[in-house]
Steps between C-alpha positions, in 0.01 A plus 500: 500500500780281393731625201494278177822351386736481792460109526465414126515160358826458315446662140416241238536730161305292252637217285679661248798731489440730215760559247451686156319221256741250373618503188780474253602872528328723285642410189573099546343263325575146473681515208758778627557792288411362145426186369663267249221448191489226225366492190427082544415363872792257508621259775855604663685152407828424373337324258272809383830719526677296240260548284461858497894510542503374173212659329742839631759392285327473192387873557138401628303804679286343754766219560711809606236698659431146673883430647551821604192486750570138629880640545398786697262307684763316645726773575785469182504874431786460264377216347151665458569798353686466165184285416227772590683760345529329181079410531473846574674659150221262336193684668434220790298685726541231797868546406479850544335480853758204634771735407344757694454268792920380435619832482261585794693227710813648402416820665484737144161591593435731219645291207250246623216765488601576177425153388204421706310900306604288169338157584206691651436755214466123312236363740725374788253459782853386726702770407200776570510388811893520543514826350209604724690426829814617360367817491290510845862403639618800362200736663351537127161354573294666202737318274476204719101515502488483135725226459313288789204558336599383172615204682194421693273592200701277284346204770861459697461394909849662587369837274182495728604449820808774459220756343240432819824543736567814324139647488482405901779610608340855306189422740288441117217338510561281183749303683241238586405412153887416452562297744189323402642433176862385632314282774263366227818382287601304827718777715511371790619896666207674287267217685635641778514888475171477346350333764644719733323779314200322520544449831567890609124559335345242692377719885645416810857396356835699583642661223826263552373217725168341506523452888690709663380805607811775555559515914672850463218684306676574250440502074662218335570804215387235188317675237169390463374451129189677423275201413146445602511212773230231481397187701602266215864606520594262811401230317649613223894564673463156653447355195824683363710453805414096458621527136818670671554281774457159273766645277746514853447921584548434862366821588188457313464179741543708762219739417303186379517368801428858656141507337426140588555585884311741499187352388598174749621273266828415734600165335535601151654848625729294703636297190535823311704649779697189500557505164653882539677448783716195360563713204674744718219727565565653860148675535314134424743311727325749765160488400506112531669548818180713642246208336697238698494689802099531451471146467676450830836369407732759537823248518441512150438844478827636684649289234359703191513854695899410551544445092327830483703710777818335336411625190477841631101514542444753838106392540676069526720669779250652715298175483754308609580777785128486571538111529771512696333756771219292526726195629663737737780488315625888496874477399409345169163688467729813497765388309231408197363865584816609387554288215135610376638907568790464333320339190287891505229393677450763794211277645815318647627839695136521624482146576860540732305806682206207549708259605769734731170637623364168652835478653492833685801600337298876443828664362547276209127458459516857429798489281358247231134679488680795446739386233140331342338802533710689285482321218121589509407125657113683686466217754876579637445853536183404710650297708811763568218723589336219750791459643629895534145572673576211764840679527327826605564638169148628370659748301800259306166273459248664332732619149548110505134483527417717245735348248389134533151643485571676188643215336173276585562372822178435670614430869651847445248720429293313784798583711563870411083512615593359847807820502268704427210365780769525746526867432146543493525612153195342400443660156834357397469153634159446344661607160765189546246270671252582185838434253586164687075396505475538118804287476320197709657606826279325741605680818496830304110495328403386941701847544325669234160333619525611826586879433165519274274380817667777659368727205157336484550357132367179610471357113894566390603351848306179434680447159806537643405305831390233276829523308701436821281246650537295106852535581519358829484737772279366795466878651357631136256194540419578804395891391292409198335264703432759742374724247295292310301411813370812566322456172406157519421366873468151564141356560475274819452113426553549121789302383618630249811682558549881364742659308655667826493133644691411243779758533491480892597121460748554226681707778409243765659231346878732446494542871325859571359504821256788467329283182526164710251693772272647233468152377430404866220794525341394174483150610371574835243759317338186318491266750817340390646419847749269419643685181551841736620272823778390155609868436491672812722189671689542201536908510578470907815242444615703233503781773169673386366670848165558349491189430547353819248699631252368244600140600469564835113639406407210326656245765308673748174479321566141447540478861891459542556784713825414660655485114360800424658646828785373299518670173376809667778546705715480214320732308508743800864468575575580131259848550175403429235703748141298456780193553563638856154644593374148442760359718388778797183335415579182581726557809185699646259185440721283673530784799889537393446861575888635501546285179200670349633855560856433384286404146305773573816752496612302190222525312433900610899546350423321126166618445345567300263771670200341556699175608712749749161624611321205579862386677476815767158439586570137519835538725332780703226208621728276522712712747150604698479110539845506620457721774131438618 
C-alpha cells in the first residue's frame, strides 16, 4: 500500500492571503481626528472668503465662526485661530469644535478636548465624536462610549462608525446596528465592516477570508460576534460590499468579487478584481491572476501574480513558482518559492521540499519540509514523515505523522494506519484508517471496508465500500460488486444489468483485471459471447491470467483451438493450474506425450488440488503410454 503525500502536486493555498480586515486603524475615520463644523454650508472661494473676511471685521459671529473653518481647512493655523477663538468667546459651538480640531493639529491634545466637552455639552454632534476618540486614544473607553454615542445618536456618520469600531473591537453585539447607521449615511468603511459582519454569519465563510481555507490548521483568533446567522445575510453583505466597492474600498471589491466567484459569476468577479488590483490591492491582483489562469491564458496571469508577489503577496509567489515548475523551469520556480517564503508564507518552504524533492536532492528536500513543518504547515510534516520512513526511519516518521494528523491532515492519518498495519497493530491502524474514512479518504473507508468483512459486519462495510468506490477506487468497486452479488445473482438471457453489474464495470472500465473477468463471466453466463470474448481479451493483455484462461475457453468452444493453445499458455506460465492441465490435454490428443507430462508436472505444482489430482492420474497414463 502506497503512502499518501510523498509525490504531491505543488501546494496551491487558495486565492487569498489573509491579513486582519482592512481598515483605517481602529480609530481613523475619513475625517482624521475631528472635524471642522460650520454653522452655514459655504463654498471654499476667494470670493466667499472676502466676504466673511469682512463680515469678521465688523465683529460678525458666524462670519468668524465661518473664516476660521475655511482657514483651517486649508492648513493656515495661525491665520485660523485668532478668528475661532474670538467665535468661540461669543458661544459658536462650530467655533468651539474647529478650535478643538486646531489645537488638536497643534499637538495640545487636552486643550482641544477641553473645547470639543464645551461644543458637545451644546449639541456638537462633531465634537462628540472628537472628544470620544480623544479619550479611546487615551485607554478611557467608558468616557469614550458615551461621547460616541452622543455622537452617533445625535445622527453623525463619523460618531457611528467610531462607536461600532469601539463596541467590536469589545466583541458587542450592537456593533452591527452602528455600522448600519454610518454605512446608511454613505460610509463607504461601515459598508464594508458591516458587510464583513454580515458575511462572518453567513455558513461556510472563513472568519477572515471568504475562500481560503487555513492550510496549517490553525484559528485565525478573530472574535466571532454572537449574532444569529441567517440565509438572507449573503445577500445582504454583497449588497453592502457593492455600496463599498462603488465608493472605491478596494478591499470590499476584493471580497465582492470573492462572493461572485464563488457562485460562478467569473466575468463580473473578474472586473471587480480588476478594479482592486489597479487600486493597489495585492490580494485582488492574485485572485484575477488565478481567474486568468482558469480561462487558459496564463501569459496574462503571470503578469497579475508578479504585481502581487512584488507587492509582497506569498500565495502570487507560489503561483508563479508553481508556473514556473510546470514549464520546467526550476531555477526561477525556486527563486519565486523564496520570494513567496520570505513574504511569511511557509507554503513556499514546503513548496522548495516539493520541488528539491523531484530533483532528488533528499537532503534539502528534507531541510525545507522541516523548516515548514515547524511553523505548524500539516502537509510538510507529512511529507518529512514520507520521506523519513523511505529513509528507514519509522520511528523519526511517525511523531511527524501524528502531528500532521492532528492538525487535519488526511493523507496522514491514512498513513499513520499503514505504520501501524506494518506492525500488525491492527486495533491502532483501524482507529487512523476510520479517522482518515470519515474525512473522505478513499483508500482509507476500502481499508476500513475490508477489516469489517473480516469481522462479518457486512452492512457497515458496504457503506464504507460504497464510499470508496463514489470516490474512485476501482478495487472498492470491485468488493461491493462482489458483495452485492451474492444477494442479487444475475438471471441468464435477462438484459438488464444488476446493481453488482454495475459496480463490476465501474471497476472494469479503471483498469482492474479481476472486475474485467467478472464482466467476462457475466457475459458469457447470458449468452453474451462477444461482450465476455471483450473483457476477458481485455483482462489477459492487461496481464490478467484468469483471464487468459477464460479466453482461451471461449476460443476453444468457438472452435479456435490453436488461439486458445495461445492464451493458455500464457495463463499457465504466469501460474495458472487448469491453464496447464488443459494444455497436458491437448499435447495428449495430438499424441505429444512428453509435452503432455511436462504440463502435467506443471499443472500437479500450481494446483489447485483437484487440478493437481486429475494432473497425476493424467501424467501417470501418459507415462504408461510412454513405455508400452
Amino acid at each position: 500500500m502506497a503512502l499518501m503525500g510523498d509525490k504531491a502536486n505543488l501546494l496551491e493555498t487558495g486565492r487569498f492571503v489573509s491579513p486582519p480586515d482592512d481598515g483605517q486603524g481602529p480609530l481613523a475615520s475619513a475625517a482624521g481626528p475631528g472635524c471642522t463644523e460650520t454653522t452655514t454650508l459655504t463654498a471654499d472661494t476667494d470670493e466667499e472668503t472676502t466676504r466673511h473676511r469682512h463680515g469678521a471685521e465688523v465683529g460678525d459671529t458666524e462670519s468668524m465662526s465661518v473664516l476660521g473653518a475655511l482657514l483651517l481647512r486649508r492648513g493656515d493655523l495661525d491665520g485660523a485661530e485668532p478668528y475661532l477663538r474670538a467665535a468661540t468667546a461669543t458661544g459658536d459651538r462650530a467655533a468651539a469644535n474647529n478650535l478643538g480640531v486646531l489645537l488638536h493639529q497643534r499637538g495640545y491634545a487636552d486643550e482641544a478636548a477641553g473645547w470639543w466637552r464645551i461644543a458637545a455639552v451644546a449639541g456638537s454632534a462633531a465634537a462628540a465624536h472628537a472628544l470620544g476618540r480623544h479619550y479611546r486614544e487615551r485607554g478611557d473607553e467608558p468616557a469614550a462610549e458615551y461621547w460616541l454615542r452622543q455622537s452617533a445618536e445625535s445622527r453623525h456618520a463619523l460618531g457611528a462608525y467610531a462607536l461600532a469600531d469601539l463596541l467590536e473591537h469589545r466583541g458587542d453585539a450592537g456593533a452591527e446596528r452602528w455600522f448600519r447607521a454610518a454605512a446608511d449615511q454613505g460610509h463607504r468603511e461601515a459598508a464594508y465592516r458591516l458587510a464583513r459582519i454580515l458575511d462572518r454569519h453567513h455558513p461556510g465563510h472563513e472568519p477572515d477570508d471568504p475562500r481560503r481555507p487555513d492550510p496549517f490548521g490553525t484559528s485565525t483568533g478573530r472574535r466571532e460576534l454572537p449574532e444569529p446567522s441567517g440565509e438572507d445575510t449573503a445577500g445582504e453583505a454583497e449588497q453592502w460590499y457593492r455600496q463599498a466597492a462603488a465608493r472605491g474600498h478596494r478591499r470590499a471589491a476584493l471580497h465582492l468579487g470573492t462572493l461572485l466567484e464563488e457562485r460562478g459569476d467569473t466575468q463580473e468577479a473578474g472586473r471587480w478584481y480588476l478594479t482592486a488590483a489597479k487600486d493597489g490591492e495585492p490580494r485582488a491582483a492574485c485572485a484575477l491572476g488565478f481567474l486568468l489562469r482558469d480561462a487558459g491564458d496564463t501569459d496574462s496571469a503571470a503578469v497579475w501574480w508578479r504585481r502581487a508577489a512584488q507587492d509582497g503577496d506569498g500565495n502570487a509567489a507560489n503561483a508563479l513558482g508553481a508556473l514556473h515548475a510546470d514549464r520546467g523551469e526550476p531555477q526561477t520556480a525556486e527563486r519565486w518559492y523564496r520570494a513567496a517564503l520570505d513574504a511569511g508564507d511557509h507554503n513556499g518552504a514546503f513548496n522548495l521540499g516539493l520541488l528539491c524533492a523531484e530533483q532528488d536532492r533528499t537532503a534539502q528536500a528534507e531541510q525545507w519540509y522541516r523548516r515548514a513543518a515547524y511553523t505548524g504547515h500539516r502537509e510538510a510534516a507529512n511529507a518529512l514523515a514520507v520521506l523519513l520512513l523511505q529513509q528507514g526511519d519509522p520511528a523519526g516518521a511517525e511523531p511527524w505523522f501524528s502531528k500532521a494528523a492532528e492538525a487535519g491532515s488526511v493523507d496522514a492519518a491514512f498513513n499513520l494506519g499503514i505504520l501501524h498495519a506494518g506492525r500488525n497493530e491492527t486495533a491502532a491502524a483501524r482507529q487512523w484508517y476510520e479517522r482518515a474514512a470519515a474525512a473522505g479518504h478513499t483508500e482509507a473507508a476500502l481499508q476500513v471496508a475490508i477489516a469489517l468483512l473480516r469481522d462479518g459486519d457486512e452492512r457497515t462495510a458496504e457503506r464504507h465500500l460504497r464510499c470508496a468506490a463514489g470516490g474512485g477506487s476501482a478495487e472498492a468497486a470491485f468488493r461491493l460488486g462482489t458483495l452485492l452479488e451474492r444477494r442479487q445473482r444475475p438471471e441468464e438471457g435477462d438484459g438488464t444489468a444488476t446493481e453488482c453489474e454495475e459496480w463490476y464495470e465501474r471497476a472494469a472500465e479503471q483498469g482492474h483485471r479481476s472486475a474485467q473477468v467478472r464482466c467476462g463471466m457475466i457475459a458469457a453466463f447470458r449468452g453474451d459471447v462477444a461482450g465476455a470474448s471483450r473483457w476477458y481479451r481485455t483482462a489477459a493483455e492487461a496481464g490478467s491470467r484468469s483471464g487468459a484462461f477464460n479466453l482461451g475457453l471461449l476460443l476453444a468452444r468457438e472452435g479456435s483451438e490453436p488461439e486458445a493453445a495461445l492464451w493458455w499458455t500464457r495463463a499457465a506460465n504466469a501460474g495458472h493450474g487448469r491453464a496447464a492441465l488443459r494444455l497436458a490435454l491437448l499435447a495428449a490428443r495430438r499424441g505429444a506425450l512428453a509435452e503432455g507430462q511436462r504440463w502435467c508436472t506443471r499443472a500437479v505444482e500450481l494446483g489447485p488440488a483437484a487440478v493437481a489430482e486429475r494432473a497425476a492420474r493424467l501424467r501417470d497414463a501418459l507415462q504408461q503410454e510412454l513405455t508400452a
